[in-house]
C-alpha positions in Angstrom: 29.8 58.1 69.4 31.3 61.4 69.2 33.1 61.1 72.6 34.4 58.1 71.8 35.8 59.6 68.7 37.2 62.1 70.6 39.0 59.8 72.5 40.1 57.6 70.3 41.9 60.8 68.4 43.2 61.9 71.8 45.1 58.5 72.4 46.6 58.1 69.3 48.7 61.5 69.8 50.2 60.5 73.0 53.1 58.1 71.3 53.8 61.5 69.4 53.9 63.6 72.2 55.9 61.2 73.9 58.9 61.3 71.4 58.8 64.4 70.9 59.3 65.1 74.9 62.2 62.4 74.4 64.2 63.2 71.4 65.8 67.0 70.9 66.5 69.0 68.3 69.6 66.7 67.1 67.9 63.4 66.8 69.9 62.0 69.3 68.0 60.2 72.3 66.9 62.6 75.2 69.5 62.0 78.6 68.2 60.4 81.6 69.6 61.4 84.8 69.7 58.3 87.2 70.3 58.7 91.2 73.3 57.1 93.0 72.5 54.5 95.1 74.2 52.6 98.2 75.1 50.0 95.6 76.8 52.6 93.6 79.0 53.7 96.4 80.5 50.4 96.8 81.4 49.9 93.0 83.2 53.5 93.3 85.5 51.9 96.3 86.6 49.2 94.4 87.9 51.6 91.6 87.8 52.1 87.9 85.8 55.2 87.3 85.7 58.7 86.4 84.2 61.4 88.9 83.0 64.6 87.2 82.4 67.3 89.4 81.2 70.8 88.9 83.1 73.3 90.9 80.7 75.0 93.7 78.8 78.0 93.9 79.5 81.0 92.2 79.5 84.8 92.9 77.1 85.5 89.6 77.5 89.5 90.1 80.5 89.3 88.6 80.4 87.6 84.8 84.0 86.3 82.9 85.5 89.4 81.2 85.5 87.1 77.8 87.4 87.5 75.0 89.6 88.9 77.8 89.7 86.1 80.5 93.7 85.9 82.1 93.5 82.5 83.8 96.3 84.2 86.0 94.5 86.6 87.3 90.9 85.7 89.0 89.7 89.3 89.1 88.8 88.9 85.3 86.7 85.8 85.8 83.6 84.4 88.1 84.6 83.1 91.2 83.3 80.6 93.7 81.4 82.2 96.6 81.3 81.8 100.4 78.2 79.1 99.6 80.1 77.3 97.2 83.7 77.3 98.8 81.4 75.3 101.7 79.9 73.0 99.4 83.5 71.8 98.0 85.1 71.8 101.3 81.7 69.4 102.5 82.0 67.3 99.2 85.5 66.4 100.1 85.0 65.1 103.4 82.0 63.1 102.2 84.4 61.5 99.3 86.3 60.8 102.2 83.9 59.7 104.7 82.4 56.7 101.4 85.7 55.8 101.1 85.9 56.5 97.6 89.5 55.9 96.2 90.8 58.7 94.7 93.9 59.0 92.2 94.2 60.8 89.3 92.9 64.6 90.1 92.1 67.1 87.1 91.1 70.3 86.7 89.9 73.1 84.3 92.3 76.4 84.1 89.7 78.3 85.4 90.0 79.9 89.1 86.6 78.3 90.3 87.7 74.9 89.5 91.2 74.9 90.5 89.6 76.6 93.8 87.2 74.0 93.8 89.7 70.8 93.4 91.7 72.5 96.4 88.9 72.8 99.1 88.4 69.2 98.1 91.8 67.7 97.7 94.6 70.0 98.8 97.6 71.0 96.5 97.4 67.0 94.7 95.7 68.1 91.2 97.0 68.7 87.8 95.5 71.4 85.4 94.0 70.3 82.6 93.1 72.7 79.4 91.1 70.4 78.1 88.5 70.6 80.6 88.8 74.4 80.1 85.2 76.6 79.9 83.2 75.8 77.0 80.7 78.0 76.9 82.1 80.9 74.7 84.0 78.4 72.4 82.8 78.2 68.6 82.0 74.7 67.8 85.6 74.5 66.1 87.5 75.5 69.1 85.0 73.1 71.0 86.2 69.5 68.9 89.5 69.0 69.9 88.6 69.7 73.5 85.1 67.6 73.7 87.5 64.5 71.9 90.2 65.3 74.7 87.8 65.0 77.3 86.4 61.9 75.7 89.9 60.2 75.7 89.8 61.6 79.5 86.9 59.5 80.4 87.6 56.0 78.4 91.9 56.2 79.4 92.5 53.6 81.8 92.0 54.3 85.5 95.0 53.1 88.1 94.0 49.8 89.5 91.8 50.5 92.6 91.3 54.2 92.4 89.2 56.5 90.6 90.0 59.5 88.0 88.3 62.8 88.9 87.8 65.6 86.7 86.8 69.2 88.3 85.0 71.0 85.8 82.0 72.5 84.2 78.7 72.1 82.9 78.1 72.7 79.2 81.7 70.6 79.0 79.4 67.8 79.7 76.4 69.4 77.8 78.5 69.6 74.7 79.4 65.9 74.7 76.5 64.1 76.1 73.5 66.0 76.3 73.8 66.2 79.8 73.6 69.6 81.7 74.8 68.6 85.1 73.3 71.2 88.0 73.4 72.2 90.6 77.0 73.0 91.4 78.8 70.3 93.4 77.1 67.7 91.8 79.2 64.7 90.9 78.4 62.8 87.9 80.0 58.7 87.6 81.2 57.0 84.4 82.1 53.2 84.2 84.7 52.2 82.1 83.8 49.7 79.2 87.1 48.8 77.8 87.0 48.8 73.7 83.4 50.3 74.3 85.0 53.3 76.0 82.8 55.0 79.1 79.3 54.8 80.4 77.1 57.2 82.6 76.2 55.5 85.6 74.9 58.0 88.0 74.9 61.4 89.5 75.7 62.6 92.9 73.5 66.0 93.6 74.9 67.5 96.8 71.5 66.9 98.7 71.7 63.1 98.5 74.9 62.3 100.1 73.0 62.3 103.3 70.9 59.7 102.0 74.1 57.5 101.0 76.2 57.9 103.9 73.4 57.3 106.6 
């Protein structure tokens, strides 16, 4: 009788320990991550999405020089390393070899993601500030940006091609819940007209063997 109590009690915790695994601190509904498929590849070729990429691989010995970051000059911020200069260069040609449309290119100010958006797409980007680093931004300095960078994802994408923003993780954090790693991984919204965007899927580098075979 006692065991059975036991697990009786035991059971009825699991829904509890469930939601709490689910929901954070905010209240808000936990994010899923969901894998590209085959089937996903072909809805990026015929167009009308928004491709967020983290830049590649950086050199961590060397951290931003924040407050004092000069988005001239690289020496005062962290830079993409040998690893992740690859990784761009290889995501590039495998954009290329989906036959993925691309228009629109955008990046943050910062010398990893400008680098980054060049190993992938040549000279053919604009800069963007409000993709800029988050990170060290006060939750003030962090609205106007976050709302930019929602009107970024819902804007209307050129008939037949698809919008890609080179940026940074806690961006996407900040604004969906959604931390993207590792570097180089390429995270797909739909657009939903009046309803604005939609995740779809991610892209980690390490599956776009999988899709492309």
């Amino acid at each position: 009788m006692n065991a059975r109590r036991l697990l009786l009690a035991a059971l009825a915790c699991l829904p509890t320990l469930a939601f709490a695994q689910a929901t954070p601190e905010n209240g808000k509904k936990a994010f899923t991550e969901v894998m590209a498929t085959r089937a996903t590849l072909d809805q990026l070729r015929a167009g009308g999405h928004v491709l967020y990429i983290r830049h590649g691989n950086t050199d961590n010995s060397r951290a931003d020089r924040f407050p004092n970051v000069d988005l001239n000059d690289c020496e005062t911020q962290r830079i993409l390393n040998d690893d992740g200069r690859k990784l761009m260069r290889d995501i590039g040609k495998q954009l290329r070899v989906a036959k993925i449309p691309v228009g629109e290119i955008l990046a943050s100010p910062m010398c990893r993601t400008r680098e980054s958006a060049n190993l992938m797409f040549g000279e053919r980007f604009t800069v963007s500030e409000p993709l800029m680093y988050s990170a060290n931004m006060t939750s003030e300095e962090k609205k106007p940006r976050l709302a930019a960078l929602a009107r970024i994802l819902r804007d209307p994408v050129a008939a037949g091609s698809n919008r890609v923003l080179v940026a940074h993780a806690p961006n996407l954090a900040d604004l969906i819940g959604f931390f993207v790693k590792p570097e180089g991984t390429v995270v797909i919204f739909a657009q939903r007209g009046d309803a604005g965007y939609e995740y779809v899927a991610s892209i980690p580098p390490g599956l776009w063997p999988q899709l492309l075979r």
